[in-house]
C-alpha positions in Angstrom: 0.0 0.0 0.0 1.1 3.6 -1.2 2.0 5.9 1.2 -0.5 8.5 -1.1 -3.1 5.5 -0.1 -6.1 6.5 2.3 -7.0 3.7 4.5 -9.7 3.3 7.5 -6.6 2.8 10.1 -4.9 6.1 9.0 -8.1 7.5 9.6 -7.6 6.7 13.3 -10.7 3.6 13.1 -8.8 -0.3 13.4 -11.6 -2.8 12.7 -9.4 -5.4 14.3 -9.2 -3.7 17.3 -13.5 -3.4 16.9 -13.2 -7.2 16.8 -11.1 -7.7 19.7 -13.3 -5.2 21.7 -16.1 -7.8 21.1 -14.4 -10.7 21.8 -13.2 -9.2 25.4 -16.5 -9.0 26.2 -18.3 -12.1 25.1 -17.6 -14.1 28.5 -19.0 -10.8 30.2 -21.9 -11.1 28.0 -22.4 -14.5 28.1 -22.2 -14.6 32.4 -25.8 -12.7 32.4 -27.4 -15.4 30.3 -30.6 -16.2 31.3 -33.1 -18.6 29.8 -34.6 -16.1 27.5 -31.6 -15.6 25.3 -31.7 -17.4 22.3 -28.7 -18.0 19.7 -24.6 -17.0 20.4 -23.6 -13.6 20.8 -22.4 -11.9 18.2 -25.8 -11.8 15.5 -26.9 -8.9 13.8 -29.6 -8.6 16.5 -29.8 -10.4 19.6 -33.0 -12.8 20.3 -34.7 -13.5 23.4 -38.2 -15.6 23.9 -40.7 -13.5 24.9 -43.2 -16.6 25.3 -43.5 -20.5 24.0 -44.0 -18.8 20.6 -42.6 -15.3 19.7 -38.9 -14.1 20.5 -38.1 -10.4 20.6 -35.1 -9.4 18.3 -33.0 -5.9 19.4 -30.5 -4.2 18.2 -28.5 -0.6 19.3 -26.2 1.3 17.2 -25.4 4.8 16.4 -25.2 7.3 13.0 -21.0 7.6 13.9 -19.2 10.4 12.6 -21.4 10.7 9.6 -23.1 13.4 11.7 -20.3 15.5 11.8 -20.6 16.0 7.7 -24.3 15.7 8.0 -24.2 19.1 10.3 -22.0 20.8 7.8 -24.3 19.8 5.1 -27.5 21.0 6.7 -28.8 17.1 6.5 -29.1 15.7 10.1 -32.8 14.5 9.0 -30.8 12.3 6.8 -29.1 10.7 9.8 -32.0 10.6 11.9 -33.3 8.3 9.0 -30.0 6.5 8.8 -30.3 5.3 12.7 -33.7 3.7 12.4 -33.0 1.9 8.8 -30.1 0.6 10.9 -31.7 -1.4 13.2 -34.8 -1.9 11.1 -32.4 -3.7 9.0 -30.5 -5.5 11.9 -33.6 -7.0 13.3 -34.7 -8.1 10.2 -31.8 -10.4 9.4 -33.6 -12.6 11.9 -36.9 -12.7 10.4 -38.1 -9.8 13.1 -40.9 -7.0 12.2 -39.6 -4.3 14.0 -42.0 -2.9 17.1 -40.5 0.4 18.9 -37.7 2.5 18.4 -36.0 4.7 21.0 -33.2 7.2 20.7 -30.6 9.0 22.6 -29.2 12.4 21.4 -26.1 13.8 23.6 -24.0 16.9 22.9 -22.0 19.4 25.2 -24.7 21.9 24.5 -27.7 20.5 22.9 -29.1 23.1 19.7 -33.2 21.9 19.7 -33.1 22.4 16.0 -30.5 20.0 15.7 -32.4 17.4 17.7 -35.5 18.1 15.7 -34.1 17.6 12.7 -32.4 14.1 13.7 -35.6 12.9 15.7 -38.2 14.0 12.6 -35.9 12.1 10.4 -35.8 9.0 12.8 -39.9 9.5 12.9 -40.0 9.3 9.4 -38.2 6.1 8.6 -39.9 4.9 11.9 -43.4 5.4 9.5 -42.6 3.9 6.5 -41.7 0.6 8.7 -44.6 0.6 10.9 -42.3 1.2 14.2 -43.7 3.2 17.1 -40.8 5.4 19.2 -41.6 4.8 22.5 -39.1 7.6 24.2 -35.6 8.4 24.3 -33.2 10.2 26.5 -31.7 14.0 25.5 -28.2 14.6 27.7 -26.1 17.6 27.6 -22.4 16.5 28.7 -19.9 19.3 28.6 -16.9 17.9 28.8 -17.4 15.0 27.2 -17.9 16.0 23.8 -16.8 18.6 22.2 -18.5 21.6 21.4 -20.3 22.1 18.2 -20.7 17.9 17.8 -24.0 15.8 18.8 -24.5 11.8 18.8 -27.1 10.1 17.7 -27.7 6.6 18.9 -30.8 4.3 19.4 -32.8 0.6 20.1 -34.8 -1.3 18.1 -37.2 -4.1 19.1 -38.7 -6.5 17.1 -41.1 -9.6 17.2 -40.7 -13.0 14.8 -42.4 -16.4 15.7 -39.9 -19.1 16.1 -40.9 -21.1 13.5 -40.1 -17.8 10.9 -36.8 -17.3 12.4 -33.9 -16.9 10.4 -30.4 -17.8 11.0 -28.8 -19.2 8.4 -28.7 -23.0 9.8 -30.6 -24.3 6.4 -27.5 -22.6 4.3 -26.8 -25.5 2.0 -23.7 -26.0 -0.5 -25.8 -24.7 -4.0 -27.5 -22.0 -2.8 -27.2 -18.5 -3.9 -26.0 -15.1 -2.8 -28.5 -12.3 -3.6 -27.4 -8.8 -3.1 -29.3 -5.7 -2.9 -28.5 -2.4 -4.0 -27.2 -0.2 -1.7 -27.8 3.9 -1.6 -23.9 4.6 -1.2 -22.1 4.4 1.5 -24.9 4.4 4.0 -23.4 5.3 7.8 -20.3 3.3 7.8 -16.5 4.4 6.9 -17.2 8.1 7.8 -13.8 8.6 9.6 -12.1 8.0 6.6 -14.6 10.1 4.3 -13.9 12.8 6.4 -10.2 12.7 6.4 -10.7 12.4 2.4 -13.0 15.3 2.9 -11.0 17.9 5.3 -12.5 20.9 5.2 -13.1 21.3 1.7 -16.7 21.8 0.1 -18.1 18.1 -0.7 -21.4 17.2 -2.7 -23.5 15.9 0.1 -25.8 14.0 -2.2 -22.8 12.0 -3.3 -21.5 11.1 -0.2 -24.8 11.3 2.7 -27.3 9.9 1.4 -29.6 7.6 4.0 -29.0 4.2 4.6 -32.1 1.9 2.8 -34.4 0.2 4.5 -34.3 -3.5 3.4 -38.0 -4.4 4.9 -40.0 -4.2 2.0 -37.8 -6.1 -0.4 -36.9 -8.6 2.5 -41.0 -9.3 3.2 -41.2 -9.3 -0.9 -38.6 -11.9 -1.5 -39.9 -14.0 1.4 -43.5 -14.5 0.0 -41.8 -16.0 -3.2 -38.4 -17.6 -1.8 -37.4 -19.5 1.3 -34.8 -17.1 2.7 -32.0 -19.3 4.9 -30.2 -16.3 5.4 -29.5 -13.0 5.5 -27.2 -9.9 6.4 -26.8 -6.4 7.0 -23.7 -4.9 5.0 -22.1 -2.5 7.3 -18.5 -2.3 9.2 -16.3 -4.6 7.8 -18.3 -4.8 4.4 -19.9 -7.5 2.2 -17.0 -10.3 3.2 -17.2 -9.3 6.7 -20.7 -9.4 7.1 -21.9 -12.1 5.2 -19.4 -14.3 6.8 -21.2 -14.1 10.3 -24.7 -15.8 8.6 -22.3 -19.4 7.5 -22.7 -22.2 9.1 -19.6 -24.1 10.0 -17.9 -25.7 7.2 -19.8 -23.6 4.2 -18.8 -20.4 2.6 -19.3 -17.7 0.3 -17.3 -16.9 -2.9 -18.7 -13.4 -4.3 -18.2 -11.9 -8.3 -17.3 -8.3 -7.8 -18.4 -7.8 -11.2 -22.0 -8.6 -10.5 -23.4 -5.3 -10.2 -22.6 -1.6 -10.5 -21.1 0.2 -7.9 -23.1 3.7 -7.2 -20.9 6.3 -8.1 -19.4 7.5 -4.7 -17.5 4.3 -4.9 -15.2 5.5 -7.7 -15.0 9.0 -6.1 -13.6 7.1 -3.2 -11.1 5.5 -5.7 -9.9 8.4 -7.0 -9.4 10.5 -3.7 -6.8 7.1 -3.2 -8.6 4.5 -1.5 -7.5 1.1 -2.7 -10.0 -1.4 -4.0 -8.8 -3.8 -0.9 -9.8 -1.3 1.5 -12.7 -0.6 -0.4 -14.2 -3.9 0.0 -12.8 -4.1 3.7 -14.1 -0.7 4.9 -17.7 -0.2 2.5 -20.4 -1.9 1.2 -19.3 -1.1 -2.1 -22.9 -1.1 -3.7 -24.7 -4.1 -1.7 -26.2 -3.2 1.3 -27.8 -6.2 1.8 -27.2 -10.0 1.3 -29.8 -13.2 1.0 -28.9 -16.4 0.8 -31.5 -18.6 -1.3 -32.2 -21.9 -2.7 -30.5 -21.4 -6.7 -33.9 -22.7 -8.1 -36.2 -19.8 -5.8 -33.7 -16.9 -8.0 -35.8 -14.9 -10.7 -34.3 -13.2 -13.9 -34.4 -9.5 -11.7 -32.9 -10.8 -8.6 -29.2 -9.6 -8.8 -27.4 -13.0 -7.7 -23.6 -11.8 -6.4 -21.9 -15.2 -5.5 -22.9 -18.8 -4.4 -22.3 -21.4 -1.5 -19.7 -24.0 -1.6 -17.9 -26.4 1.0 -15.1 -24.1 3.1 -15.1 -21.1 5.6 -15.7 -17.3 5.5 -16.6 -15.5 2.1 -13.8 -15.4 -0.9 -13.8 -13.0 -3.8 -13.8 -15.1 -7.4 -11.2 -12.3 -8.5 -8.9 -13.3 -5.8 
């Protein structure tokens, strides 16, 4: 790598230190197991049995330092739409219809038309999925962040019986990898955006644009195809993600080739990120990944890569 290279560590964001983070905590996590809790730590959402029948699904994340762009834009409604496609999207990798939403909005001195614009945003994603915010929690913490910033984070919950569940265990050698287009970016990779960025003018339609929301095509595809799996392309991007839905002894091997990449992916290209980070760092067009039965695929689903005997997910470029 070129020292004229940009890359997600030099942006000050290690993704193996993100990993090791979680695996420091998973015997913490695992000591306050209680009956409830369904499935191994580490999913896209966690499940836990809410009765004999139904399991709650939940998820908590935050917009990240997209919100720092997003301000300088004038676009935080964008983000506010950003945090609830999140989780919607988390949940649903289990099956899950998402049921409540709540948020948490801190800066060191909190601007009400800032909030208003992030919570109206979260509101109307919330809408269009049919999920209720409950509450949320506003703090002011001087001192902790600096002036001029604000975070964004929030929950989602979500209800699936246990006989819709999904979690990849039916993945079979054969089956197929369908991806769906993403909107750009979505909220992931912003540190190194940024430093790409500086303080130089930037086309916010290029590079903030909300994250989708996947429910609509996920409770399409599920009426016509049995769905054995599926993820949320974030952090860590489509080999990253896609990995965590394999069952042991099966992986993935994707075709780079099999779709086009929005344009804000050859913008990041040309300001000198390489196309290894690219595919480390960003979802690099997909945002979202189901795995199928070969004979359930239709002529306008975009099939990206297949199933075969092995571990982890493989590029066929490589």
């Amino acid at each position: 790598m070129s020292p004229g290279e940009q890359t997600y560590a030099a942006a000050g964001v290690s993704l193996v230190t993100a990993e090791a983070v979680v695996a420091r905590l998973q015997a913490a996590v695992d000591s306050t197991r209680t009956p409830g809790v369904v499935g191994a730590f580490g999913a896209f959402a966690g499940l836990y049995a809410l009765d004999e029948r139904r399991l709650l699904a939940a998820s908590t994340d935050g917009v990240g330092s997209k919100l720092v762009l997003a301000r300088r834009a004038g676009k935080l409604r964008w983000c506010g739409i950003d945090l609830v496609a999140h989780g919607v999207n988390d949940v649903l990798t289990t099956g899950a219809e998402p049921l409540f939403f709540l948020d948490y909005v801190a800066a060191a001195t909190i601007d009400p038309e800032e909030v208003t614009e992030l919570v109206e945003g979260a509101a109307e994603a919330c809408r269009a999925a049919g999920c209720a915010i409950l509450g949320g929690e506003t703090a002011e913490l001087p001192g902790v962040y600096r002036e001029g910033e604000i975070d964004f984070a929030g929950t989602i919950v979500g209800l699936v019986d246990r006989d819709r569940v999904i979690d990849g265990s039916r993945v079979a050698a054969g089956d197929v990898v369908v991806g769906l287009p993403s909107a750009g970016i979505h909220a992931n990779g912003f540190s190194l955006v940024r430093r790409i960025v500086g303080d130089d003018p930037f086309d916010a339609d290029l590079l903030l644009p909300p994250t989708r929301c996947y429910l609509d095509d996920v409770r399409a595809f599920r009426l016509r195809a049995d769905v054995r799996a599926l993820a949320h392309v974030t952090g860590g991007g489509i080999a990253g993600n896609l990995s965590r839905v394999l069952p042991p002894g099966l992986g993935a091997v994707v075709d780079p080739t099999a779709w086009e990449r929005p344009p804000v992916f050859a913008w990041l290209a040309e300001h000198g990120v390489p196309e290894e980070e690219l595919r480390r760092v960003f979802n690099i067009g997909i945002g979202y990944c189901a795995i199928v039965p070969a004979g359930d695929v239709t002529p306008h689903d975009r099939v990206i890569g297949g199933i075969e005997p092995g571990e982890g997910v493989t590029w066929a470029d490589a």
